[in-house]
C-alpha positions in Angstrom: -120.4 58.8 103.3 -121.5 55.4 101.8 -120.4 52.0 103.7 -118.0 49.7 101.3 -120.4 46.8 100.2 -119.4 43.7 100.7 -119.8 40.9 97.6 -120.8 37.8 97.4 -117.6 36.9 95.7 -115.0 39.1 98.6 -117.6 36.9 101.0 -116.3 33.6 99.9 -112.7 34.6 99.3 -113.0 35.6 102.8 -114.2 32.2 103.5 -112.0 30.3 101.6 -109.1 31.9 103.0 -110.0 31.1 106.6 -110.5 27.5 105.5 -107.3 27.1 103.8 -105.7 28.4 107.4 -108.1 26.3 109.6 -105.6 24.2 111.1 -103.2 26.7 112.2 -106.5 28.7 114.1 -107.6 26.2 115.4 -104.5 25.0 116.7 -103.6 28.4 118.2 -107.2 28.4 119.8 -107.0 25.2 121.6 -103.3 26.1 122.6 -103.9 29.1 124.7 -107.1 27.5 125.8 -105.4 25.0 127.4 -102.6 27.7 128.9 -105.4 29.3 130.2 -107.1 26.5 131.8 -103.9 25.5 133.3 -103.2 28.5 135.2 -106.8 28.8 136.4 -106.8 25.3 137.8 -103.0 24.7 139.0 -101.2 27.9 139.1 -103.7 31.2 140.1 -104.8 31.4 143.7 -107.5 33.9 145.5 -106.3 36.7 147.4 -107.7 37.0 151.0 -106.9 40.0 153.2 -107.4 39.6 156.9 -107.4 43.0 158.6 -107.2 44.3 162.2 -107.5 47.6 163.8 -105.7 49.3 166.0 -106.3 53.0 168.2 -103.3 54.8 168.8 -102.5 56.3 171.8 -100.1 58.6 173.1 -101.1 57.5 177.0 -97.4 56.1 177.2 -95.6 59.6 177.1 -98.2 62.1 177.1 -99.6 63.6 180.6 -102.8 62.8 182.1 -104.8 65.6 181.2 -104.6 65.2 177.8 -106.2 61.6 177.9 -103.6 59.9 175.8 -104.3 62.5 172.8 -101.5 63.3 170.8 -100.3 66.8 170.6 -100.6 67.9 167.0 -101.2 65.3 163.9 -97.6 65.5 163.1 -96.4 63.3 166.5 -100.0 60.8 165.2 -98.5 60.4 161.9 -94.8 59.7 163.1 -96.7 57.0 165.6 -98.4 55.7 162.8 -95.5 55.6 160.3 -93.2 53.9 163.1 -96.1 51.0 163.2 -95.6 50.7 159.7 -91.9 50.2 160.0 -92.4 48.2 162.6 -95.0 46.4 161.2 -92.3 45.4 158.3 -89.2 45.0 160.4 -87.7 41.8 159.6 -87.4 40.5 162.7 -91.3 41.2 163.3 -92.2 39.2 159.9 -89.8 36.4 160.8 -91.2 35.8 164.1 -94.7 36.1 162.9 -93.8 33.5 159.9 -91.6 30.8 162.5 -94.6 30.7 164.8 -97.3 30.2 162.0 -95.0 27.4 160.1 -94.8 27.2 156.1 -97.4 27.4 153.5 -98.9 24.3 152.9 -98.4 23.6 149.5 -98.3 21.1 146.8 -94.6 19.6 148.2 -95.4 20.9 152.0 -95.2 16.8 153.1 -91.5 16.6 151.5 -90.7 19.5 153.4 -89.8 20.1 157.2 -91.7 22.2 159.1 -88.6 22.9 161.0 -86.8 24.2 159.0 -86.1 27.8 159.3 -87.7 30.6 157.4 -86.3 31.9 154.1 -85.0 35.4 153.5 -87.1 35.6 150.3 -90.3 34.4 152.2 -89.4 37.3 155.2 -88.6 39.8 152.2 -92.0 38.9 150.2 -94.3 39.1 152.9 -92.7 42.2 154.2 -93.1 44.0 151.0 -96.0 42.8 149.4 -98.2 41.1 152.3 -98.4 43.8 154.6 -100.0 47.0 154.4 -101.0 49.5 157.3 -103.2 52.0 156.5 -105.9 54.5 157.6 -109.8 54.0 157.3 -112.1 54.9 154.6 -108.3 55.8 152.5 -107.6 58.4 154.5 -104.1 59.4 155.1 -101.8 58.8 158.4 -101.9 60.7 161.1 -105.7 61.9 160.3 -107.4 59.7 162.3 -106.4 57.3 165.5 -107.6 54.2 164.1 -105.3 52.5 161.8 -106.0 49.0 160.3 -102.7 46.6 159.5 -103.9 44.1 156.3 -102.0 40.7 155.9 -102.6 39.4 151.9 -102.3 35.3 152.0 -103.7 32.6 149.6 -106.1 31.5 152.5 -108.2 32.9 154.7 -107.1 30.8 158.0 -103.3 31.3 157.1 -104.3 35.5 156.7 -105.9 35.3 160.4 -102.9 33.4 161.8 -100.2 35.5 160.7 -102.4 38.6 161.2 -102.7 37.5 164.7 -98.7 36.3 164.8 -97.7 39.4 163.9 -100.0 41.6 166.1 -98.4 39.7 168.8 -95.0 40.3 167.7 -95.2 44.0 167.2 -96.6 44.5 170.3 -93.5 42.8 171.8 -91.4 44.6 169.8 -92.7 48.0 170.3 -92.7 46.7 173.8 -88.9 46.7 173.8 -88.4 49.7 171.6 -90.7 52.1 174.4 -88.2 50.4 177.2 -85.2 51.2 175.7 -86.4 54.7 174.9 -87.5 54.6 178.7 -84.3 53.3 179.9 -82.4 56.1 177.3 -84.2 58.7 179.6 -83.6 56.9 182.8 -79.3 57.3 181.8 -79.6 61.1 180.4 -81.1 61.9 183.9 -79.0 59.9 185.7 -76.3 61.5 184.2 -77.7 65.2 184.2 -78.5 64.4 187.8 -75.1 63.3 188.4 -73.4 66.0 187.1 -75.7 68.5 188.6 -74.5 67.1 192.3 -70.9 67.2 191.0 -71.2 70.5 190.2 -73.2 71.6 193.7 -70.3 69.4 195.5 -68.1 71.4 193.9 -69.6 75.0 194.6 -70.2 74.2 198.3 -66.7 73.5 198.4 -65.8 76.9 197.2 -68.0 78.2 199.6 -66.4 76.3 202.4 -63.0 78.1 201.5 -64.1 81.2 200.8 -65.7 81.2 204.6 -62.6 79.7 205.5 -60.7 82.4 203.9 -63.3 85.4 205.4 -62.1 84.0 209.2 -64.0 86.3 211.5 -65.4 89.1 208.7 -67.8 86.4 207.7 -70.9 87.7 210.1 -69.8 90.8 209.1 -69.8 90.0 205.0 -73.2 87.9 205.8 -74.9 90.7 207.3 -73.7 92.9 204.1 -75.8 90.9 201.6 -78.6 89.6 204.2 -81.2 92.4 204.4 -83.6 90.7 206.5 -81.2 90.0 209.0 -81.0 92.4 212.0 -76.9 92.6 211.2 -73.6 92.9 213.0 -72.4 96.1 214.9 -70.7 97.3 211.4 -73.9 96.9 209.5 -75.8 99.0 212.4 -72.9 101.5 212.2 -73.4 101.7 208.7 -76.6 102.2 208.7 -76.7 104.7 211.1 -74.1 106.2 208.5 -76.5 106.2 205.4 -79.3 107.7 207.4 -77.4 110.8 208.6 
């Protein structure tokens, strides 16, 4: 196929036609030139990510011979995953946030630093500022080390509130493994409890059923003791079976 050639005439139609329109172009050009410079000087930020790792270990519940290794990758993964929730828990973001302060920002010197922290600012960072994640994109639960990635416009304010929340996690999960701890304590009190209960109550039967037995009782003792050398009866009986 042969390429449509272009004349000399179409060329300066062409030409013409672009001229004739040259002020709403070049309007529109300098327009969302200007948008553009706008949001690249006063409205888009960098991104900075500040990450820290973590091992997970199982060395609070599992037994010594296993050297804190988890059982199977499923209990890892629901270790990992509770770090994650934890990690976003609103209380855990909140405290982080309080003990950095607020963003410094364009109208941070109208603003007081006391004043408390926003829902929306607990709700943004909690869904898009943190991530936890395994290394090298693997999945959860495949690997001990996990690495928990706070997103902030600046790199010191990423390090703080990486390093606010670390410490408020660890609290947390602090108080979550004590209350799972003391949950244990009470179901063994309780099935310890009852167990003595019920052995209180069986060595009271006993009791009556000796009282009951009066004077048969060596005799009904040497029945169902074997080892025992026995009453006259048992002898007798004995002596019985073997004739």
């Amino acid at each position: 196929m042969n390429a449509p050639q272009v004349t000399n005439q179409q060329l300066l139609s062409l030409l013409r036609t672009y001229w004739q329109w040259r002020a709403l172009w070049i309007a529109s050009t300098l327009l969302f030139g200007a948008i553009g410079l706008f949001y690249v000087v006063f409205l888009k930020s960098d991104l900075w990510v500040a990450s820290q790792g973590f091992i997970v270990r199982d060395e609070a519940n599992g037994a010594v011979m296993r050297l804190g290794r988890f059982e199977s990758q499923t209990e890892m993964k629901a270790a990992q995953e509770t770090i994650l929730e934890m990690a976003r828990n609103p209380m855990v973001v909140r405290t982080a946030l309080e003990q950095v302060g607020p963003e410094p920002g364009l109208f941070s010197w109208f603003s007081s630093s006391a004043r408390p922290v926003s829902a929306s600012a607990v709700d943004g960072l909690a869904r898009n500022g943190i991530e936890v994640r395994a290394p090298r994109g693997a999945e959860l639960g495949t690997t001990e080390v996990i690495y928990l990635d706070v997103k902030q416009s600046s790199p010191e304010r990423a390090r703080k509130i990486n390093v606010a929340i670390c410490d408020a996690l660890e609290h947390h999960l602090q108080q979550v493994r004590e209350s799972r701890a003391d949950a244990v304590v009470g179901e063994l009190s309780a099935a310890t409890a009852s167990a003595r209960e019920s052995l209180q109550e069986a060595t009271q039967r006993l009791q009556r059923m000796e009282a009951d037995a009066g004077a048969d009782l060596s005799d009904l003792r040497g029945l169902t003791d074997t080892n025992s050398g026995g009453s006259a009866n048992r002898q007798m009986l004995d002596a019985i079976k073997s004739e």
